[in-house]
C-alpha positions as CSV (number, residue, x, y, z in Angstrom):
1,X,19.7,-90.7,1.4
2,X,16.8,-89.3,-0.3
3,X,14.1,-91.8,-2.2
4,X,13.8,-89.2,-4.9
5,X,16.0,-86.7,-5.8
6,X,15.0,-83.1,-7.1
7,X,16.8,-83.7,-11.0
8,X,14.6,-86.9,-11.0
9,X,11.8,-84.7,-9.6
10,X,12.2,-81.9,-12.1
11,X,12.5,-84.4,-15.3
12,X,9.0,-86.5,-13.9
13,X,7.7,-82.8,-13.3
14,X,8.4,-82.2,-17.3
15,X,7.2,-85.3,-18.5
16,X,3.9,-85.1,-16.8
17,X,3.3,-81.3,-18.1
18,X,4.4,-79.1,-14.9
19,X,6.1,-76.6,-15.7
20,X,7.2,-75.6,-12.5
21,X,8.2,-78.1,-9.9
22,X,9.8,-78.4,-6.3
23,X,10.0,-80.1,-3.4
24,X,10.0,-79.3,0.8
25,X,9.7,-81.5,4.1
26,X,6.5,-81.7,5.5
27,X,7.8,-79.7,8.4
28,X,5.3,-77.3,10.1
29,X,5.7,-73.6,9.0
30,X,5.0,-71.8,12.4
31,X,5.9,-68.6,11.1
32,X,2.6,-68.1,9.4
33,X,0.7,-68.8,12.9
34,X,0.6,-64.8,14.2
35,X,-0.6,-63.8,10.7
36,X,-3.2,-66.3,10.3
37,X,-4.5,-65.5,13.6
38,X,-4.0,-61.9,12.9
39,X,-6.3,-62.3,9.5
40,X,-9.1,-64.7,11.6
41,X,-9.5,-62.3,14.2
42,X,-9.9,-59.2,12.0
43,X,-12.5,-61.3,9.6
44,X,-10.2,-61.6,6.3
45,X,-10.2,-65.5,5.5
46,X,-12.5,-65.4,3.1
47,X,-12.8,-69.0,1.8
48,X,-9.6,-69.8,4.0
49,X,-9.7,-73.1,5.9
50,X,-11.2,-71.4,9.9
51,X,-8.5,-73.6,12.1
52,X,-4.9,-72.2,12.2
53,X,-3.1,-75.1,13.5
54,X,-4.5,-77.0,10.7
55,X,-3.0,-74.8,8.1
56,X,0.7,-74.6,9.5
57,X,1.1,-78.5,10.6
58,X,1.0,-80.7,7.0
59,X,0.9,-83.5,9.2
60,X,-2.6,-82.9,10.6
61,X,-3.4,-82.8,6.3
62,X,-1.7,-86.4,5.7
63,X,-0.3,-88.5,8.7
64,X,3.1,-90.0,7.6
65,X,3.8,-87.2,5.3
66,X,7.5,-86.7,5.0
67,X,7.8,-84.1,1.9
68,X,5.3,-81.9,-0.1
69,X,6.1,-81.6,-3.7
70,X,4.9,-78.0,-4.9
71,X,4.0,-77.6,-9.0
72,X,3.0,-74.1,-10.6
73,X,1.1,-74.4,-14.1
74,X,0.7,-71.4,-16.1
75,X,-2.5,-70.8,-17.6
76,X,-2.2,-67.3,-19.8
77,X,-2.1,-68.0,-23.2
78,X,-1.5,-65.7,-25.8
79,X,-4.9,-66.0,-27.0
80,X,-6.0,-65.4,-23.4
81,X,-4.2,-62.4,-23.3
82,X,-5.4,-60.9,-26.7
83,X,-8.6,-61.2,-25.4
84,X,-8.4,-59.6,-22.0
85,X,-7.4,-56.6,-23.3
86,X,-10.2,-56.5,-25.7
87,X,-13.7,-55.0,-24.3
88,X,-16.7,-55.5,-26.5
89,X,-18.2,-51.7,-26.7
90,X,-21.5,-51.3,-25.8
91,X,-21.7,-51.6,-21.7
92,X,-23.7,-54.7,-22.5
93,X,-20.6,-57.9,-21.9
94,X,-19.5,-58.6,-18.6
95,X,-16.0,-59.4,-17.6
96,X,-14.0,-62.5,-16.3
97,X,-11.7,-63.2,-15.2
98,X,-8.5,-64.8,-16.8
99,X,-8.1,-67.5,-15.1
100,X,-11.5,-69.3,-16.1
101,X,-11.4,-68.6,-19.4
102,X,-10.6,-72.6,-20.3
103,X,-11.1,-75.8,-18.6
104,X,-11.5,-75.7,-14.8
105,X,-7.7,-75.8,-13.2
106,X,-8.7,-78.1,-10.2
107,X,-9.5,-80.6,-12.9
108,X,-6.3,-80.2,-14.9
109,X,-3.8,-80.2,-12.1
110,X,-5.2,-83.2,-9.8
111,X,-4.6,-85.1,-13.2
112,X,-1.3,-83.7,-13.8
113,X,-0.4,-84.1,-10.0
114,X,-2.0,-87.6,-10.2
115,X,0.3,-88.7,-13.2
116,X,3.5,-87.5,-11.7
117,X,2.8,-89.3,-8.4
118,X,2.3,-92.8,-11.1
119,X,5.7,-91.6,-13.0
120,X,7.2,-91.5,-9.2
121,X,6.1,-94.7,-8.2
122,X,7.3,-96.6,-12.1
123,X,11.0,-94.4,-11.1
124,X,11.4,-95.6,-7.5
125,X,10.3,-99.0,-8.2
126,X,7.3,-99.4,-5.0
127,X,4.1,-97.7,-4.1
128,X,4.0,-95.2,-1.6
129,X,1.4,-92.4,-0.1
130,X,0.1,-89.9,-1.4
131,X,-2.2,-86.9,-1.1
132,X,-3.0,-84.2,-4.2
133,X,-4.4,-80.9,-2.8
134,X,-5.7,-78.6,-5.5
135,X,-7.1,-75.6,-3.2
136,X,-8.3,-78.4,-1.2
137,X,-6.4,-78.7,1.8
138,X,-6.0,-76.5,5.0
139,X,-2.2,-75.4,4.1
140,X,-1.3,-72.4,2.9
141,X,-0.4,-73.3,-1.0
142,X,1.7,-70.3,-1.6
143,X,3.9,-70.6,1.4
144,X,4.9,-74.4,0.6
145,X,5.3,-73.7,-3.1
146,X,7.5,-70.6,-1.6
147,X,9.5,-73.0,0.6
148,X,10.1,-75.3,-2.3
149,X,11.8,-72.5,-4.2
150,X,9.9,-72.2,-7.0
151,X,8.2,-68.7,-6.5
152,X,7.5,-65.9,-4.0
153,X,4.6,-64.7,-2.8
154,X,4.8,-60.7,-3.9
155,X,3.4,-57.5,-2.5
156,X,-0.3,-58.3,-4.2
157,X,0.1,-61.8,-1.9
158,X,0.0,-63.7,-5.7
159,X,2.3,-66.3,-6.0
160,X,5.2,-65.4,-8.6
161,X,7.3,-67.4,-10.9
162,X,10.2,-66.3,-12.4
163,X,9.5,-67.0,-16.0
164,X,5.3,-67.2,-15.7
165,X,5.0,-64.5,-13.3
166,X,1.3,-64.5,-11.1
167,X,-0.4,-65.8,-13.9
168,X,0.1,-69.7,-12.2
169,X,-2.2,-72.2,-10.6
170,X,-0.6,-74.4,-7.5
171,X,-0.6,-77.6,-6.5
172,X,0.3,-79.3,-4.1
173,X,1.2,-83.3,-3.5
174,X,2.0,-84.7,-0.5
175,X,4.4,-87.9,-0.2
176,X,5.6,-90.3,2.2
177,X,8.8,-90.2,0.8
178,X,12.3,-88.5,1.2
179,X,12.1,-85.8,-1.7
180,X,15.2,-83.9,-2.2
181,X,14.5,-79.8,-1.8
182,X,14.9,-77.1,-3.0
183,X,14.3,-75.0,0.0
184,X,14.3,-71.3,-0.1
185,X,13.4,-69.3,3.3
186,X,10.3,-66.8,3.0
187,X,10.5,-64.1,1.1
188,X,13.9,-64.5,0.0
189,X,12.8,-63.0,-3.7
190,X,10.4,-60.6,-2.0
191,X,12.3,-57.5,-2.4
192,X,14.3,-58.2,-5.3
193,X,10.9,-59.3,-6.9
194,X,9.1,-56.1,-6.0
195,X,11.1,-53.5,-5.0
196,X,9.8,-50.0,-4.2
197,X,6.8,-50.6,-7.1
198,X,3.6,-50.7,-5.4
199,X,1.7,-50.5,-8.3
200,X,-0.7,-53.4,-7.6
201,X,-1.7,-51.9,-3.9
202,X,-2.6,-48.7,-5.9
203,X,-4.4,-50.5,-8.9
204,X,-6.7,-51.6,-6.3
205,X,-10.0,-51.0,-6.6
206,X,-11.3,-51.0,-3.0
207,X,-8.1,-51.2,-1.4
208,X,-8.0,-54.7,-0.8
209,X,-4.0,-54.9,-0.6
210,X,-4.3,-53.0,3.1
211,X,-0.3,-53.1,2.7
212,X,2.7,-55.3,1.7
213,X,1.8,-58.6,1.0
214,X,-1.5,-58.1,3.3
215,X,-4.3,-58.2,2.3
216,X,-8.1,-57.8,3.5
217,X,-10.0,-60.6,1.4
218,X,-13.8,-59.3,2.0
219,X,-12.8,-56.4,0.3
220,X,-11.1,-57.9,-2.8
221,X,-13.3,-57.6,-5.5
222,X,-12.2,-61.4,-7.1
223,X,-13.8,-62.5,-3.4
224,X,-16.6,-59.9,-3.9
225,X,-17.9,-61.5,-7.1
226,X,-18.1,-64.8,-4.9
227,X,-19.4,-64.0,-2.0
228,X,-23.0,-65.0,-0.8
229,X,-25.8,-63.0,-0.3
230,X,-26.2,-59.3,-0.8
231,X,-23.0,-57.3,-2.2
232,X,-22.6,-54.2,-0.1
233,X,-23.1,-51.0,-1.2
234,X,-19.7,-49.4,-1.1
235,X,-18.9,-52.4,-3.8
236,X,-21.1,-52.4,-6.5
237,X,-19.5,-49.6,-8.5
238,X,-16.3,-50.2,-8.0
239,X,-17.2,-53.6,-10.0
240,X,-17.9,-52.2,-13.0
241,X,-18.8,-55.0,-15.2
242,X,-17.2,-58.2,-13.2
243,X,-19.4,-61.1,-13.1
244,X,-16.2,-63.5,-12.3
245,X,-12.9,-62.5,-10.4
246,X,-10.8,-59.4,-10.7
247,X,-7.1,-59.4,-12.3
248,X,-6.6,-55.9,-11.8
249,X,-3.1,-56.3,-9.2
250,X,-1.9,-58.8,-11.7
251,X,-2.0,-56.7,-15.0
252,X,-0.8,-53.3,-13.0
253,X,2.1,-55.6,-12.2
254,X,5.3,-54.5,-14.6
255,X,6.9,-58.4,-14.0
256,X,3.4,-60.0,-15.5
257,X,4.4,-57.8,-18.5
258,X,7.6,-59.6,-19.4
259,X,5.8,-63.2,-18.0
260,X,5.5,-65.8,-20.6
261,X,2.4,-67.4,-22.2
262,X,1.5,-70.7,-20.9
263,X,1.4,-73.2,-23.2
264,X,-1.4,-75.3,-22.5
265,X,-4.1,-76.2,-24.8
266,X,-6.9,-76.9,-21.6
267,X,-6.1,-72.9,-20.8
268,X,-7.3,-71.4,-24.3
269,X,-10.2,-69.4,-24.6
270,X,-13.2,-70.7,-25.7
271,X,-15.1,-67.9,-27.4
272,X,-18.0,-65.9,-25.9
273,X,-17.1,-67.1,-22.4
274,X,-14.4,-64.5,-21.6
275,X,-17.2,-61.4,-22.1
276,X,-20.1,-62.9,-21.4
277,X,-23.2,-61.2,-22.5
278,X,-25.4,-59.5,-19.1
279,X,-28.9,-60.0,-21.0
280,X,-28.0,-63.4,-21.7
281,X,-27.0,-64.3,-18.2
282,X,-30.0,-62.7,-17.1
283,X,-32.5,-65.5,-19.2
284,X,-30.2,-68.4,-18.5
285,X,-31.4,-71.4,-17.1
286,X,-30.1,-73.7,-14.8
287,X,-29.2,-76.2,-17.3
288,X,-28.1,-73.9,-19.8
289,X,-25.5,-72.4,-17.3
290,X,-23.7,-75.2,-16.4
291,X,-24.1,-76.2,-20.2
292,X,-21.9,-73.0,-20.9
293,X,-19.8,-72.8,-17.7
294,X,-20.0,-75.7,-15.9
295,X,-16.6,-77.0,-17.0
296,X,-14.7,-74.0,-15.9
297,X,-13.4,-73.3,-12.7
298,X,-16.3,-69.9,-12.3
299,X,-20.0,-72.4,-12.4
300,X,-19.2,-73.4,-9.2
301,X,-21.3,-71.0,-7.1
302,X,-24.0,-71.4,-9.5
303,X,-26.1,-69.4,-11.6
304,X,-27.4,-67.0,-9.1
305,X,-24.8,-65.2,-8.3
306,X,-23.6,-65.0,-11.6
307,X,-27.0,-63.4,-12.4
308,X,-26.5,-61.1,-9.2
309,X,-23.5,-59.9,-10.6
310,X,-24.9,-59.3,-13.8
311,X,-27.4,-57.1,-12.4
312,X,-24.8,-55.3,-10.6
313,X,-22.7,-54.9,-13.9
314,X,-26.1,-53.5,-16.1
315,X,-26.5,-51.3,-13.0
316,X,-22.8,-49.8,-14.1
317,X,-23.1,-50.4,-17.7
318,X,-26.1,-47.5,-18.0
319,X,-27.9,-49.5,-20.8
320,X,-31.6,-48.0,-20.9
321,X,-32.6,-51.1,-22.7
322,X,-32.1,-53.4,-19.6
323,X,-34.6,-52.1,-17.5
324,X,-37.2,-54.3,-19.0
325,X,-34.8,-57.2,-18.4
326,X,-33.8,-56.4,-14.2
327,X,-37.5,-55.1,-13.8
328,X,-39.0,-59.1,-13.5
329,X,-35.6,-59.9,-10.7
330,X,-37.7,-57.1,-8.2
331,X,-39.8,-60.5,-7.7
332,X,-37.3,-63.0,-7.7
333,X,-37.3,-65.5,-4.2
334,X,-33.5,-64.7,-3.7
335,X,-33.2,-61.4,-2.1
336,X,-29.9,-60.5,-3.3
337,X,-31.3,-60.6,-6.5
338,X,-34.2,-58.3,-5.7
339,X,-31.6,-56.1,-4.1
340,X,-29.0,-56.6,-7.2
341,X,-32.3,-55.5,-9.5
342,X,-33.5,-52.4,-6.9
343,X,-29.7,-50.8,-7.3
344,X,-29.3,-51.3,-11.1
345,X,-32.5,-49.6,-11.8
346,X,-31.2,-46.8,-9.5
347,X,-28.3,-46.6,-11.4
348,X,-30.2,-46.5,-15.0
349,X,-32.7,-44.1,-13.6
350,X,-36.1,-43.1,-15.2
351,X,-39.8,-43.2,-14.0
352,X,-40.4,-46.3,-15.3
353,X,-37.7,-47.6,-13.0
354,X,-38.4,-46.0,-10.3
355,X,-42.1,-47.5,-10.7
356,X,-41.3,-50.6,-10.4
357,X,-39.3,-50.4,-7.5
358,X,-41.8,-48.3,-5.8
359,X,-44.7,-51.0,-6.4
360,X,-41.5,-53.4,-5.3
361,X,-41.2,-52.3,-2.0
362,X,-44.6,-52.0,-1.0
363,X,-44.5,-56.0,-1.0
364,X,-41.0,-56.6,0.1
365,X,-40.6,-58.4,3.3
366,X,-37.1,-58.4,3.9
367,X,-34.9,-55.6,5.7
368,X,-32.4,-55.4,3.6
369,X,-33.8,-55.6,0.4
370,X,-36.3,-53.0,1.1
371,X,-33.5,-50.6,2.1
372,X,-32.0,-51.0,-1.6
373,X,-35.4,-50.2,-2.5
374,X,-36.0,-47.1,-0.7
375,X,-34.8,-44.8,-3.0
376,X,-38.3,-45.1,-5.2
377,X,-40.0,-43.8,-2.5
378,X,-37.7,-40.9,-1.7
379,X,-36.1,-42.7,1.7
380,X,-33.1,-44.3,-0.2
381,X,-29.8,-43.3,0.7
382,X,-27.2,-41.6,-2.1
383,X,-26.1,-44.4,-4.4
C-alpha cells in the first residue's frame, strides 16, 4: 500500500507548475559506482560531489528516505529561442547561454518542489520528511529522474524528455513516504532516443563528448566558461564569444528541434542579458553586475570571471577598438585576468598591443601569466 500514488503524484505535479513528474524508491543505484570512479580517477567531475558512495546511496543524502520524486521544468521559450539564433553583428556581444537567460532555476524549482511537497502533505492528510535538492545534493539528478521514467539521459549525457527534449532543469525531492513509481531501468530510451545520430559528439567544440553518453567535463566548454583561474590555451579559441555556458550538443541535436517551448513566464528573456555587451562587462562594477545578473542562475561565480571571459571573447571577436579597453586588465591583481588581457591583445595584434604587453611582462611576477605574455618579447609560443 502506497501513501501516495503516481495519478495523485502527476495531478499535485500539475497544480504546482511541473511539468514533468515521477517517482522512484530511494534504493541505492550501484550501477553508476565503476563509472563514477572511472570519471574521478581520470579528473572529469568537474563540479561533481568528490565521494562516490555518497552519490549512489540516497540514504547517506536523507536518512529515512523511502522514495525520491524526480520533476523536469522546461525553460526554452519561444522568445528564448528567437533570440539564440539571433547574433548581434559586430564581434562586440558576448554569448550565453539559454538556460540563464530568465530568473535563476535553483530559485524557481526549490519553490515549485517546495509547494508540491505542501500540496502532498494537505492530500495525505499528515506531515512527513522531506528534502528538495536543486543541484544540491551528492546524487546523480539525471540517473534518478531516469529511473523515475520520465526522461533518458542521451548520447550528449543531457537529460531528455519526451515532449521538452534537453532543454529541462531537474529536481529532485526526497520523501519519507511510499510514492508509487514509475520505474524505468537505465537507458531503456537510449537507443530508440538516439540512434546512430551522433551529431552532438561531432558539434563539439573541443571534444568534450569523449564517446556515448561519456563525457570529459574539463574539456566542455559550458564547464570552461566556469572554471577558476587561468583558461588554457588550447580553449580560448574554440570559445568564440562565450562568456556563460555552451548549448552547442543541445541545438545540433535533431530531437531539440521538434521539443516544445516551455511555458513559463520566470524563463523569458529579459533583453540585453542574452548578448551581453564585452566593453560593458569590461567597466562593470561589482554592484552593477549583480545589479544586472545577479538574479540569474550565471552571477554566481562573480564578476571576474565573467570579465575573464570577456577578454577571452574580444580576443576572438578582432575588434581593434578594444585594445584601449583590455590594455588597463595587463595590471589587474587577478592573474587570469592579466593572462585573459596578454592573449586577446595577441589575438588583435598591432604595436600598440604588443607595447603594452612588453612593458607588462617586465613587471609580471607570476609564471604563468608571464608565459601568456611572452609573445611581446618574441619568446611567446604560436597562439
Amino acid at each position: 500500500m502506497t501513501d501516495l500514488s503516481l495519478e495523485q503524484l502527476r495531478r499535485l505535479g500539475r497544480e504546482a507548475g511541473l511539468d514533468v513528474i515521477g517517482a522512484t524508491t530511494a534504493d541505492p543505484f550501484p550501477e553508476l559506482a565503476d563509472r563514477l570512479h572511472s570519471y574521478a580517477e581520470r579528473g572529469r567531475t568537474g563540479y561533481e560531489h568528490a565521494v562516490v558512495e555518497d552519490r549512489i546511496h540516497p540514504e547517506r543524502w536523507m536518512p529515512g528516505v523511502k522514495s525520491l520524486i524526480a520533476a523536469a521544468m522546461p525553460y526554452l521559450t519561444e522568445a528564448g529561442k528567437e533570440l539564440a539564433k539571433r547574433h548581434p553583428a559586430g564581434g562586440g556581444h558576448g554569448v550565453v547561454t539559454v538556460y540563464s537567460y530568465g530568473e535563476d532555476y535553483h530559485r524557481v524549482l526549490q519553490r515549485r518542489l517546495e509547494a508540491l511537497a505542501a500540496s502532498i502533505e494537505a492530500e495525505i492528510g499528515r506531515p512527513f520528511a522531506r528534502k528538495v535538492s536543486v543541484d544540491t545534493s551528492p546524487l546523480v539528478d539525471r540517473r534518478v529522474a531516469e529511473r523515475a521514467g520520465i526522461g533518458w539521459v542521451a548520447k550528449n549525457c543531457m537529460f531528455y524528455t519526451e515532449k521538452y527534449g534537453s532543454f529541462v532543469f531537474i529536481g529532485i525531492l526526497g520523501v519519507d513516504l511510499e510514492v508509487e513509481t514509475n520505474d524505468l531501468q537505465a537507458n531503456d530510451k537510449f537507443a530508440a532516443g538516439c540512434g546512430d545520430c551522433d551529431l552532438c559528439l561531432r558539434a563539439c567544440p573541443t571534444g568534450a563528448l569523449v564517446a556515448p553518453g561519456v563525457i570529459d567535463a574539463t574539456r566542455c566548454l559550458s564547464y570552461i566558461t566556469q572554471m577558476k583561474g587561468i583558461i588554457p590555451r588550447e580553449y580560448r579559441k574554440a570559445l568564440g564569444r562565450r562568456v556563460w555556458g555552451c548549448d552547442t550538443c543541445q541545438w545540433a541535436c535533431p530531437i531539440n528541434r521538434d521539443a516544445s517551448a516551455s511555458p513559463h513566464v520566470e524563463y523569458l528573456p529579459q533583453g540585453e542579458l542574452e548578448h551581453p555587451d564585452l566593453l560593458a562587462i569590461l567597466e562593470l562594477t561589482n554592484r552593477q553586475f549583480l545589479r544586472l545578473y545577479g538574479h540569474t542562475a550565471a552571477a554566481w561565480r562573480g564578476l571576474r570571471t565573467w570579465q575573464r571571459n570577456a577578454l577571452i571573447a574580444l580576443g576572438n571577436s578582432r575588434r581593434q577598438d578594444a585594445i584601449p579597453h583590455i590594455v588597463p586588465f595587463l595590471s589587474h591583481p587577478r592573474p587570469e585576468l592579466r593572462a585573459s588581457a596578454a592573449w586577446a591583445l595577441e589575438q588583435l595584434g598591432g604595436e600598440a598591443a604588443r607595447a603594452a604587453v612588453a612593458q607588462a611582462y617586465e613587471r609580471e611576477a607570476d609564471e604563468q601569466v608571464r608565459a601568456d605574455m611572452a609573445w611581446a618579447i618574441g619568446k611567446g609560443e604560436d597562439s
